[in-house]
C-alpha positions, 0 to 999 in steps of 0.5 A: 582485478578490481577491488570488490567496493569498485566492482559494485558487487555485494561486497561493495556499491550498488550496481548500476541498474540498481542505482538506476531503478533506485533514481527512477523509484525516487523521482517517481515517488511523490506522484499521486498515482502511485501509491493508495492512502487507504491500501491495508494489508490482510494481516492488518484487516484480520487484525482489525476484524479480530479487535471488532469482534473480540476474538482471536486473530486466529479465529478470523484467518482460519480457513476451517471456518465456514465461508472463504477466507478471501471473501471474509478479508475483502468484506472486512477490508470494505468495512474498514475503508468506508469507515475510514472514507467517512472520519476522512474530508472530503475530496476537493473539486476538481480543478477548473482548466484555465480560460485563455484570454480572448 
């Protein structure tokens, strides 16, 4: 029988589809579709709306409170990103597609 460390089990390395999916989420990490600068998490969001209120983050996240709590998270994840979409510069213009020569 193989050693644990060779066998690629917990004890040991990774297993192959491990080290392969591993490969695959590196190459594809620095691509710009993959990740969104302005993604907040809803802890992050109930967080915020509690500092901006000045209430207790329990307050916010109570679903006891009248209204959705989903609603409440959405509308203030949109306040935080269109605050952080004016502080932020503008985009550049897009990329004219080169001319060939004629």
């Amino acid at each position: 029988a193989r050693p644990a460390a060779e066998a690629g089990g917990a004890a040991g390395g990774t297993s192959s589809f491990k080290r392969k999916r591993e490969e695959a989420q590196k190459a594809q990490a620095g691509s710009s579709h993959n990740w969104n600068p302005l993604f907040m998490r809803a802890d992050a969001v109930g967080e915020a709306m509690a500092e901006r209120y000045g209430v207790d983050k329990r307050q916010v996240l109570d679903s006891e409170g009248g209204g959705s709590l989903a609603v409440r998270l959405a509308q203030g994840e949109t306040h935080l990103l269109s605050r952080a979409r004016e502080w932020l510069p503008p985009p550049p213009p897009p990329r004219q597609p080169a001319t060939p020569p004629p």
